[in-house]
Biopython code that builds the backbone (N, CA, C, O; Angstrom):
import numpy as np
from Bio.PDB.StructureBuilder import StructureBuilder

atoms = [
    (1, "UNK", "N", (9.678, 17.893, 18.357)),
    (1, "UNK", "CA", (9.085, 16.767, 19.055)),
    (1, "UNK", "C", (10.101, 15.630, 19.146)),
    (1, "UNK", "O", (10.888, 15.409, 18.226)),
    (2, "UNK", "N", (10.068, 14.877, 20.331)),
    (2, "UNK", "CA", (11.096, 14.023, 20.521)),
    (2, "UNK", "C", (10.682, 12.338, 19.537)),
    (2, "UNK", "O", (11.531, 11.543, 19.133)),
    (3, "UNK", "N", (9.596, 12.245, 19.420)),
    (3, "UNK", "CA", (9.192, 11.358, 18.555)),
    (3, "UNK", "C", (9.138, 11.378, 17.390)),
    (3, "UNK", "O", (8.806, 10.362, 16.780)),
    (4, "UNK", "N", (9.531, 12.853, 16.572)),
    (4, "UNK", "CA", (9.924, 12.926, 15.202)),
    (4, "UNK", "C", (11.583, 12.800, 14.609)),
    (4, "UNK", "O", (12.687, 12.926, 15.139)),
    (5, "UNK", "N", (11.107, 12.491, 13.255)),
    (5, "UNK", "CA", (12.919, 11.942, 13.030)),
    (5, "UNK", "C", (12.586, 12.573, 11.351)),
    (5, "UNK", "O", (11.532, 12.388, 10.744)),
    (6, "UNK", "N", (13.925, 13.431, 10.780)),
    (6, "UNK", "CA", (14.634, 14.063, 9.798)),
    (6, "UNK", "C", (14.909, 12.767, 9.171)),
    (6, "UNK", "O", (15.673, 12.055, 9.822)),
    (7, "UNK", "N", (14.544, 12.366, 8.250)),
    (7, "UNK", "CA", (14.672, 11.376, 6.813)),
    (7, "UNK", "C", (15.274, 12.009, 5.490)),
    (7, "UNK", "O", (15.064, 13.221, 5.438)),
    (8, "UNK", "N", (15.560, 11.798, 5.044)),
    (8, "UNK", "CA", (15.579, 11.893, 3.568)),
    (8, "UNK", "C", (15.487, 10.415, 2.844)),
    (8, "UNK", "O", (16.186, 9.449, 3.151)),
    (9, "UNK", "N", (14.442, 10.444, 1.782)),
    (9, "UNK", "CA", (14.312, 9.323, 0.226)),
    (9, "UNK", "C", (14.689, 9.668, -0.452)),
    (9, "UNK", "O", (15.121, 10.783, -0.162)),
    (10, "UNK", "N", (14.917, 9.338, -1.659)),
    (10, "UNK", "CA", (15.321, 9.257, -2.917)),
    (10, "UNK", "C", (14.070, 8.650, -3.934)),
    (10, "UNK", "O", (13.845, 7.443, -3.851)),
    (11, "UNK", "N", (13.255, 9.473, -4.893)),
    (11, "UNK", "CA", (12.316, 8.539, -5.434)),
    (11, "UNK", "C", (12.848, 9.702, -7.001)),
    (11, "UNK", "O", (13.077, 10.902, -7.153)),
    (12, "UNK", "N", (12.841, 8.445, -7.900)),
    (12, "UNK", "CA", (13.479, 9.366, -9.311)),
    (12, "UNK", "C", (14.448, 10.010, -9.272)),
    (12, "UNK", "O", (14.630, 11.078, -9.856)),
    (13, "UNK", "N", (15.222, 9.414, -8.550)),
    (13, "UNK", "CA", (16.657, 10.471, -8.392)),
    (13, "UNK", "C", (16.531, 11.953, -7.738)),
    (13, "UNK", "O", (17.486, 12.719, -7.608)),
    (14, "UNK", "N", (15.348, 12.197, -7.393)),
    (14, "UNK", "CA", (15.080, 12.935, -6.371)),
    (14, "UNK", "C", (15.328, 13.360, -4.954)),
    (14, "UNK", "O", (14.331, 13.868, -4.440)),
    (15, "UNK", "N", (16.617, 13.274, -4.014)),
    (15, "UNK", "CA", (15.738, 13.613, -2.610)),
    (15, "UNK", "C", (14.660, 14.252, -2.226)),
    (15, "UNK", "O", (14.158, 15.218, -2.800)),
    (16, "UNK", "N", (14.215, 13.634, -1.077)),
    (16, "UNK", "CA", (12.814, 14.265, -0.432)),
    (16, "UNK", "C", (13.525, 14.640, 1.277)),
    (16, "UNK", "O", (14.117, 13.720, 1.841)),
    (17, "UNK", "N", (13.413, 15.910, 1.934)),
    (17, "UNK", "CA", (13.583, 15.656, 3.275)),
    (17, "UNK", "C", (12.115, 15.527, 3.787)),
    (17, "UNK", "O", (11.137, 16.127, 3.342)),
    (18, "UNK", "N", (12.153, 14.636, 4.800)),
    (18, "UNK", "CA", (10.748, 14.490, 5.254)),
    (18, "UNK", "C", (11.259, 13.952, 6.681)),
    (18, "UNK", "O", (12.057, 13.037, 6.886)),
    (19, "UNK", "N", (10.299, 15.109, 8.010)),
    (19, "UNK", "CA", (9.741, 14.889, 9.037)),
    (19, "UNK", "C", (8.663, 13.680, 9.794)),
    (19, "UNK", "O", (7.541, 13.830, 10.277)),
    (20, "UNK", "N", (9.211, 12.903, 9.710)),
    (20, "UNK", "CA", (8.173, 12.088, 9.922)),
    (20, "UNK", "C", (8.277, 11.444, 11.798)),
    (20, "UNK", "O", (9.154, 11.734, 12.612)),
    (21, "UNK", "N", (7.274, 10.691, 11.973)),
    (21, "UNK", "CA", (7.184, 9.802, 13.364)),
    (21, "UNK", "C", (8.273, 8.660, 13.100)),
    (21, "UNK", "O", (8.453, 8.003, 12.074)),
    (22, "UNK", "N", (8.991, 8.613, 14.406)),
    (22, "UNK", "CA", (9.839, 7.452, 14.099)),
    (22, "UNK", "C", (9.149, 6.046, 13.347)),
    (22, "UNK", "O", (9.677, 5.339, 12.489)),
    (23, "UNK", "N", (7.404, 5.854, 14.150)),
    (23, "UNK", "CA", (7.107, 4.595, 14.181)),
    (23, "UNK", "C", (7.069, 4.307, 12.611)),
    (23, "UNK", "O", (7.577, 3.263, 12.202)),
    (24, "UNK", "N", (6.504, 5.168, 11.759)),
    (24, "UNK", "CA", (6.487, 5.625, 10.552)),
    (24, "UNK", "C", (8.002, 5.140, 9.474)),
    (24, "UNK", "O", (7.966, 4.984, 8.254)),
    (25, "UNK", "N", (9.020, 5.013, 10.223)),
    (25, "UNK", "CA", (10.213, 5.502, 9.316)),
    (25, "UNK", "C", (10.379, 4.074, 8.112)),
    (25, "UNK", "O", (10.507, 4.225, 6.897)),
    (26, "UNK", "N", (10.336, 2.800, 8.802)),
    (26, "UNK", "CA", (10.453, 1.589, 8.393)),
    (26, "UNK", "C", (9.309, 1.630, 6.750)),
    (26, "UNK", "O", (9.754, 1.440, 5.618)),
    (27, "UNK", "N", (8.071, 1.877, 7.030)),
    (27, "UNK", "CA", (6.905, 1.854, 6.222)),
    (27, "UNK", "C", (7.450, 2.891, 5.105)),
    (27, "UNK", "O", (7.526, 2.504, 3.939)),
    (28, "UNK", "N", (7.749, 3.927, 5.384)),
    (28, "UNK", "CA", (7.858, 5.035, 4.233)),
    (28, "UNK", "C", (9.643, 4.565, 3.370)),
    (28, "UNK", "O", (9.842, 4.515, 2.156)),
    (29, "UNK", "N", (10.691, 4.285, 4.506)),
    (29, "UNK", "CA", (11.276, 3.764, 3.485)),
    (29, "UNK", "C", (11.126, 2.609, 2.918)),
    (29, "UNK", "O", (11.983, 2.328, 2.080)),
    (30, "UNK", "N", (9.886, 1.462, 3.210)),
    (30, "UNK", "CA", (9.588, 0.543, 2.317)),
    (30, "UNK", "C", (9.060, 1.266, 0.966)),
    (30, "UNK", "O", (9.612, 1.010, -0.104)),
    (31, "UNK", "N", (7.798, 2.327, 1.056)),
    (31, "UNK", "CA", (7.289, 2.519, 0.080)),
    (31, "UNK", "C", (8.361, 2.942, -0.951)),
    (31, "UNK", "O", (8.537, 2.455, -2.067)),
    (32, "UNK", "N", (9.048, 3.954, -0.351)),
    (32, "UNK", "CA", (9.766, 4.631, -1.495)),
    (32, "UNK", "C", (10.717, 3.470, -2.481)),
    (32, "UNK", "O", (10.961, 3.364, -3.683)),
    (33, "UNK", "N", (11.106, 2.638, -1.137)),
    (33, "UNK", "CA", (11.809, 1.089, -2.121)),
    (33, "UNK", "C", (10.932, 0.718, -3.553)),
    (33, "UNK", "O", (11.350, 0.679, -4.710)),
    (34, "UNK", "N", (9.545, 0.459, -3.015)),
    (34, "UNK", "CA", (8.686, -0.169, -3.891)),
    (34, "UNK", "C", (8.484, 1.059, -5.238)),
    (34, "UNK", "O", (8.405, 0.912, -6.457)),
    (35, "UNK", "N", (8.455, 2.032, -4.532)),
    (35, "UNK", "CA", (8.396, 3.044, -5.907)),
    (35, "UNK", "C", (9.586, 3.270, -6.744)),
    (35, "UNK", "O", (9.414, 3.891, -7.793)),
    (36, "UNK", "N", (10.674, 2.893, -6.463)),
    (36, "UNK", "CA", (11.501, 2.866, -7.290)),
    (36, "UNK", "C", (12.083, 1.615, -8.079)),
    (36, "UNK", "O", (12.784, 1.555, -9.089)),
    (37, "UNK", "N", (11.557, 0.666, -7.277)),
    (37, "UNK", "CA", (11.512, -0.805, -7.933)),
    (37, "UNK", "C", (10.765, -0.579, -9.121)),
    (37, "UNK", "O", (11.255, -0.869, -10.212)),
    (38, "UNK", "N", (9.583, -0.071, -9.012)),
    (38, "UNK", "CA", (8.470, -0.082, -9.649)),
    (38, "UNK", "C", (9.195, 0.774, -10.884)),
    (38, "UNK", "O", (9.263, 0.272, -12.006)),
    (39, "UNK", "N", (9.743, 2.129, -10.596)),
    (39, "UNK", "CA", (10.029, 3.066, -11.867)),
    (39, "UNK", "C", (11.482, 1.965, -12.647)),
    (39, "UNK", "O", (11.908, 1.872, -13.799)),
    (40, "UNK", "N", (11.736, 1.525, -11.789)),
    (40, "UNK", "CA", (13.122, 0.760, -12.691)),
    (40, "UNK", "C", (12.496, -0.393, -13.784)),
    (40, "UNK", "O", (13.037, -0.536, -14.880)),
    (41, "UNK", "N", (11.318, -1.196, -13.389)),
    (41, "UNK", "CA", (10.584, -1.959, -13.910)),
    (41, "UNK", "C", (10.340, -1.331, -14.825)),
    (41, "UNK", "O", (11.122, -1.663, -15.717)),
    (42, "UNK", "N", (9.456, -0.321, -15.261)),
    (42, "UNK", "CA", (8.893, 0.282, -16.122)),
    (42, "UNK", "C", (9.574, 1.165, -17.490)),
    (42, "UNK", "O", (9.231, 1.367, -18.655)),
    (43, "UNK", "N", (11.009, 1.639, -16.401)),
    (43, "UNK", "CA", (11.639, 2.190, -17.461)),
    (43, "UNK", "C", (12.883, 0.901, -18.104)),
    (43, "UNK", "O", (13.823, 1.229, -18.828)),
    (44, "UNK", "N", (12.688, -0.185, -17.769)),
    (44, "UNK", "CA", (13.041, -1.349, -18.340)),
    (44, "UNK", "C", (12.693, -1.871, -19.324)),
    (44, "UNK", "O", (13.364, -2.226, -20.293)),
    (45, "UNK", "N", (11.105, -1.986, -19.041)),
    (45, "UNK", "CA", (10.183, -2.461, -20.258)),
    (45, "UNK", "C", (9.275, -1.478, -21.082)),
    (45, "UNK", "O", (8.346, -1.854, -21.798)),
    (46, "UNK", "N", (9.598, -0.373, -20.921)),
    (46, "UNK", "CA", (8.641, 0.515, -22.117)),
    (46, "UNK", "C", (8.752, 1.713, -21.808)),
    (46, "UNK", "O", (8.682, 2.249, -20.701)),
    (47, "UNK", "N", (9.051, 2.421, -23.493)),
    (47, "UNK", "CA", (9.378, 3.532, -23.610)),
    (47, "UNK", "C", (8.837, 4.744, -23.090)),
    (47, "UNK", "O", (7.651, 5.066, -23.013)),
    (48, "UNK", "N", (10.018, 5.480, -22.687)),
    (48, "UNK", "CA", (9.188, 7.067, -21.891)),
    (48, "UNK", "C", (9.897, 8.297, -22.368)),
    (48, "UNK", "O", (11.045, 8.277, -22.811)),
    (49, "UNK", "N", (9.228, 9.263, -22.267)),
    (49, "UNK", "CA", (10.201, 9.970, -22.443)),
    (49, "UNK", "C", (10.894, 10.660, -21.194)),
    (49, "UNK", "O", (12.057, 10.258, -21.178)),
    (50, "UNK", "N", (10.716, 11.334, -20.379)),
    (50, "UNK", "CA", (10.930, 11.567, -18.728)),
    (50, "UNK", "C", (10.609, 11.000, -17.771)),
    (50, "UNK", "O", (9.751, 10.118, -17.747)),
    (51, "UNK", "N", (11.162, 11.358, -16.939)),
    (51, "UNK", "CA", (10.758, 10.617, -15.169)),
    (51, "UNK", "C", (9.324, 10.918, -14.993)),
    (51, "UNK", "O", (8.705, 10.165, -14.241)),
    (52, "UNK", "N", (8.907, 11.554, -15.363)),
    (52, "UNK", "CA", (7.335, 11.915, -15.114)),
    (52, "UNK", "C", (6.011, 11.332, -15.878)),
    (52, "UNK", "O", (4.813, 11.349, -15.596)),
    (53, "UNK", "N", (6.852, 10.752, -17.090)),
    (53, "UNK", "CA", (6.242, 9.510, -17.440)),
    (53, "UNK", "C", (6.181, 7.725, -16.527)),
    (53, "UNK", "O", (5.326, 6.876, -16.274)),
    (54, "UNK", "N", (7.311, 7.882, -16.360)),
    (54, "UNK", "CA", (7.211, 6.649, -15.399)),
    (54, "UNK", "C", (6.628, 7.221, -14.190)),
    (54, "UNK", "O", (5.709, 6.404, -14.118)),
    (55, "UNK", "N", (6.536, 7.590, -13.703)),
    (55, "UNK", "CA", (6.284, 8.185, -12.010)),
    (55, "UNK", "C", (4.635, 7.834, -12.568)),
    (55, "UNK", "O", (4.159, 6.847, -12.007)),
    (56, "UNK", "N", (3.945, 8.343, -13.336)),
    (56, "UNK", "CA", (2.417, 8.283, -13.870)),
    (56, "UNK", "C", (2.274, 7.142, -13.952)),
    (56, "UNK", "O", (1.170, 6.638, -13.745)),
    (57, "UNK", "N", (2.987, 6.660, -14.169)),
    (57, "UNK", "CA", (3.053, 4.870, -14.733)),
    (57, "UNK", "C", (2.566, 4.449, -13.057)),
    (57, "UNK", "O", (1.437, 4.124, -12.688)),
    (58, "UNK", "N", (3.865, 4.585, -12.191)),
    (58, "UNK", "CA", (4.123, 3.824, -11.073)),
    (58, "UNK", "C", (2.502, 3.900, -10.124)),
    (58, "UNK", "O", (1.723, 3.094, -9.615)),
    (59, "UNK", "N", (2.653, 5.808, -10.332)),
    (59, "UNK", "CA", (0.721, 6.323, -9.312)),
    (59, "UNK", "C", (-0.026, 5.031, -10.163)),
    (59, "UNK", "O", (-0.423, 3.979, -9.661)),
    (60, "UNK", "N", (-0.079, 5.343, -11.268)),
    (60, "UNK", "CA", (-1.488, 4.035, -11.633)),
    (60, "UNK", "C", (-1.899, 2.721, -11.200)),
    (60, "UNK", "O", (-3.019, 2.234, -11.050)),
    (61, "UNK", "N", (0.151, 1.901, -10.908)),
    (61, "UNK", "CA", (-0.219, 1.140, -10.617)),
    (61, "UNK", "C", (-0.418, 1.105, -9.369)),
    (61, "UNK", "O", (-1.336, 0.296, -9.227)),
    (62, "UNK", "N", (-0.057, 1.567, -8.183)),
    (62, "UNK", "CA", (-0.404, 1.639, -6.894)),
    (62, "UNK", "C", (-1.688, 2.470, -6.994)),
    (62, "UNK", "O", (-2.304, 2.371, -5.932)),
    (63, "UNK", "N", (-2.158, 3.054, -7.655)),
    (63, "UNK", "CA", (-3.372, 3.070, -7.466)),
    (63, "UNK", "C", (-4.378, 2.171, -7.473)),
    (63, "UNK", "O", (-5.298, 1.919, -6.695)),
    (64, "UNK", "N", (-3.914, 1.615, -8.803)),
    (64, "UNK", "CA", (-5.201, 0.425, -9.048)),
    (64, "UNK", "C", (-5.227, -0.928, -7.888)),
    (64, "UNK", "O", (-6.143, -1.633, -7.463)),
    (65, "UNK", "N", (-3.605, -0.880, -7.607)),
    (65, "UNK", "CA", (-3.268, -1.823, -6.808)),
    (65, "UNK", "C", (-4.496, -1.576, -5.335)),
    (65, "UNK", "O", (-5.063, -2.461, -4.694)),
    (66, "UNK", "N", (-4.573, -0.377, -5.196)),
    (66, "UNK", "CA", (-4.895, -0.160, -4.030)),
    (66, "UNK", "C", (-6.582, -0.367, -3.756)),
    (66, "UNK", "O", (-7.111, -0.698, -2.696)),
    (67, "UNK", "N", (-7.282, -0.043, -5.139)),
    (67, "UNK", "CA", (-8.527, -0.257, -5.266)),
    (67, "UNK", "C", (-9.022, -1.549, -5.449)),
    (67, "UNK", "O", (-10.208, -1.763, -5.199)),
    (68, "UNK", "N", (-8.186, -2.572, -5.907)),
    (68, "UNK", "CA", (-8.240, -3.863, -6.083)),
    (68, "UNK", "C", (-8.378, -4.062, -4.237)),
    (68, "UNK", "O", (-9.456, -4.371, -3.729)),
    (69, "UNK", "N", (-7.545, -3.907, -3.687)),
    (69, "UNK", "CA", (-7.116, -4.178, -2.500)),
    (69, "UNK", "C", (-8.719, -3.534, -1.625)),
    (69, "UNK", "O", (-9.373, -4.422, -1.077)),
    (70, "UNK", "N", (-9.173, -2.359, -1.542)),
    (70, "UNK", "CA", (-10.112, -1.483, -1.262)),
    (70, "UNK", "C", (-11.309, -2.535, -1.286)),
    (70, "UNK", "O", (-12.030, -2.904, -0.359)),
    (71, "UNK", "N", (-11.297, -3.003, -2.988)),
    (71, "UNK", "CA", (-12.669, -3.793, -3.429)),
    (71, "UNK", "C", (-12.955, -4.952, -2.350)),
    (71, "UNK", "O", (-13.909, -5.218, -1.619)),
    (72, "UNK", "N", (-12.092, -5.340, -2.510)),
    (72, "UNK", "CA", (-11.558, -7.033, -1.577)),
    (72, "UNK", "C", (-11.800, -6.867, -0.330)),
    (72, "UNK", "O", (-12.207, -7.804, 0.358)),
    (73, "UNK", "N", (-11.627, -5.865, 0.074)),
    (73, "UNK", "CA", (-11.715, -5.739, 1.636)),
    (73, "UNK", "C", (-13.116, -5.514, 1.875)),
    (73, "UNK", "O", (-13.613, -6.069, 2.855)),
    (74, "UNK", "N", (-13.867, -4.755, 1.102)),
    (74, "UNK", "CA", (-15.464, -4.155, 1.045)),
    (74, "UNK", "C", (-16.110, -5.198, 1.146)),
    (74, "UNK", "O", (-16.997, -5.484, 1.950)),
    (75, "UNK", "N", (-15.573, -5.912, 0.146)),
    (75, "UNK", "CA", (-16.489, -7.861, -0.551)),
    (75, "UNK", "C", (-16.388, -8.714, 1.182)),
    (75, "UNK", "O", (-17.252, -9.449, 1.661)),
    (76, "UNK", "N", (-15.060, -8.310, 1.825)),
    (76, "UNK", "CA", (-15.152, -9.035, 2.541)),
    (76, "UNK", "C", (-16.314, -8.442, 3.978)),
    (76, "UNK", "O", (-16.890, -9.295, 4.653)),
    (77, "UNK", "N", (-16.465, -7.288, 4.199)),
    (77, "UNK", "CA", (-16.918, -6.753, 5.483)),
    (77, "UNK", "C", (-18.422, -7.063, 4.776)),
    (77, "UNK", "O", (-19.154, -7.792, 5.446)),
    (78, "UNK", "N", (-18.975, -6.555, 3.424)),
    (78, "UNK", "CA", (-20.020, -6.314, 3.251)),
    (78, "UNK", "C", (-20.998, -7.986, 2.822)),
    (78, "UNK", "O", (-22.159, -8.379, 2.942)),
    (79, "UNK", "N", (-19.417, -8.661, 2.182)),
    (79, "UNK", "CA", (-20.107, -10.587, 2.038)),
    (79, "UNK", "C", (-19.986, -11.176, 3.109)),
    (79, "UNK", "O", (-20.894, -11.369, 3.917)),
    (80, "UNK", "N", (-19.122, -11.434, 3.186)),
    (80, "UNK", "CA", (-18.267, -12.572, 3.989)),
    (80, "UNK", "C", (-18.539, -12.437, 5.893)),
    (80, "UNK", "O", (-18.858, -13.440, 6.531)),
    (81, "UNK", "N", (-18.381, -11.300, 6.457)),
    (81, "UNK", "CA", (-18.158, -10.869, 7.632)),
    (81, "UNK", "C", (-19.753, -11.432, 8.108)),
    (81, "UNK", "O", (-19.959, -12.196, 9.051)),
    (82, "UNK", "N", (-20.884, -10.796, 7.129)),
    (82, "UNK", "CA", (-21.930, -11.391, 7.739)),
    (82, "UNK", "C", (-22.235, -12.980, 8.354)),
    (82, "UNK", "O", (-22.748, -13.327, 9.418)),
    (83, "UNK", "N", (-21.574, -13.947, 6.967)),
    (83, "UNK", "CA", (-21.881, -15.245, 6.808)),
    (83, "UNK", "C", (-21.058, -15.433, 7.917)),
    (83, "UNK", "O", (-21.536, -16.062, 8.861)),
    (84, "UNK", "N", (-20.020, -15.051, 7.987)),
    (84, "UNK", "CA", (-19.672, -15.506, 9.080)),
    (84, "UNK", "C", (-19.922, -15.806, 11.143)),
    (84, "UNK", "O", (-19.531, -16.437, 12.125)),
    (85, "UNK", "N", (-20.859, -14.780, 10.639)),
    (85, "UNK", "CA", (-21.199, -14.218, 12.237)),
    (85, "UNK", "C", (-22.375, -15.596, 12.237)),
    (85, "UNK", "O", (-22.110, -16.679, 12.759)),
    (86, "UNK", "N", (-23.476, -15.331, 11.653)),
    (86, "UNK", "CA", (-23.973, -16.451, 10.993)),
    (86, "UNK", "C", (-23.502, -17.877, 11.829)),
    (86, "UNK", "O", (-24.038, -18.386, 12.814)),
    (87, "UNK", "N", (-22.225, -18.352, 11.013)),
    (87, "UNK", "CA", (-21.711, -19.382, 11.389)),
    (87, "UNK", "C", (-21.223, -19.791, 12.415)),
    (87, "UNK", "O", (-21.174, -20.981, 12.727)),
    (88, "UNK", "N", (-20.705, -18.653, 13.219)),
    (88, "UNK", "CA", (-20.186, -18.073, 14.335)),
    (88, "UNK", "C", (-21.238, -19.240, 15.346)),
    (88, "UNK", "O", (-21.033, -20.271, 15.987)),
    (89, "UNK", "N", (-22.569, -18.252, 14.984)),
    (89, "UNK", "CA", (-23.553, -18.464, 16.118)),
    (89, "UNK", "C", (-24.123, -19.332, 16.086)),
    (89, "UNK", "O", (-24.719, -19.682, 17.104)),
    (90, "UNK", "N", (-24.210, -20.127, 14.835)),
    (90, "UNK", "CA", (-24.908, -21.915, 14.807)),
    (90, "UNK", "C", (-23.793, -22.531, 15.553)),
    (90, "UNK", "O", (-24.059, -23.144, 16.587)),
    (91, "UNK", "N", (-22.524, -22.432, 15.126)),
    (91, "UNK", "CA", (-21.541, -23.441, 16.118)),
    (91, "UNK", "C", (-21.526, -22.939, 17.223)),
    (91, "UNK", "O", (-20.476, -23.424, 17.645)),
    (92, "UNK", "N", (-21.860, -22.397, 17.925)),
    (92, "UNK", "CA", (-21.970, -21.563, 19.346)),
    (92, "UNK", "C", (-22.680, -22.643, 20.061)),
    (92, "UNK", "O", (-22.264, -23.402, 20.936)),
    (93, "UNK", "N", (-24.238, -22.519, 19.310)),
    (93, "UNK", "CA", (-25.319, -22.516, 19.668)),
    (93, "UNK", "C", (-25.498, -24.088, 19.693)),
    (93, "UNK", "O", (-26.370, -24.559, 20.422)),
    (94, "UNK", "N", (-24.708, -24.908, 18.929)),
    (94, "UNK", "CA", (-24.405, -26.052, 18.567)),
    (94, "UNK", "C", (-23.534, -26.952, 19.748)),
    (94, "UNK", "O", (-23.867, -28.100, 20.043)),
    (95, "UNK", "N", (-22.504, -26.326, 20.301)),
    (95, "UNK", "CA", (-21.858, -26.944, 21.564)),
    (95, "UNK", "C", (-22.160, -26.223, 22.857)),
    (95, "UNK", "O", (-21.233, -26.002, 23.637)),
    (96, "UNK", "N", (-23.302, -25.867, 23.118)),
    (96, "UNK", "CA", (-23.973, -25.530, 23.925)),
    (96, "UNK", "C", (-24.484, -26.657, 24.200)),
    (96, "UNK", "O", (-24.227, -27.225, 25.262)),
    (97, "UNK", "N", (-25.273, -27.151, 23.308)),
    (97, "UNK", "CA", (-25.940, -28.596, 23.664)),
    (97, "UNK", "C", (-25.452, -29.623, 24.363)),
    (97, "UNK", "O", (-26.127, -30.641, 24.518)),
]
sb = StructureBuilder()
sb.init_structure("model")
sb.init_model(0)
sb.init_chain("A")
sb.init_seg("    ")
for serial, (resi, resn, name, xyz) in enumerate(atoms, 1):
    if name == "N":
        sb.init_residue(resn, " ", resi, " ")
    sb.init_atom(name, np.array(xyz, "f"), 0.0, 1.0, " ", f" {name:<3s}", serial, name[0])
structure = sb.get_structure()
């Protein structure tokens, strides 16, 4: 496909070759940045014994990161989005007058 592009990352001293969409390329080599920021952090401040200890480390925190993020967004469609419509339509309804 003319819109796919041959990459290779590096995560743990690892290469990865990976096929991906060009539009894609920027985002995935951010992540892999952040994942190795992340394993350098970790194997900075506390003991491991292998890469596969930190790597567990790193999933957790982008995990949790992500559910924090997940929660927040829910709070907002399922709180906030209403009140807002709400507000929306009194000030609407308000310079109408």
């Amino acid at each position: 496909m003319a819109d796919e592009l041959p990459i290779t990352i590096t995560i743990a001293g690892r290469p990865y070759k990976l096929t991906i969409n060009r539009s894609e390329e920027e985002t995935i080599r951010k992540a892999a940045k952040l994942i190795e920021g992340q394993i350098g952090h970790y194997a900075g401040n506390y003991r491991y014994s292998d890469k596969q200890d930190l790597l567990a480390m790193v999933a957790l925190h982008f995990t949790t990161t992500a559910m924090y993020a997940q929660n927040e967004a829910s709070f907002v469609t399922n709180n906030l989005s209403p009140n807002l419509k709400d507000i929306d339509s009194i000030l609407t309804e308000a310079l109408k007058d």
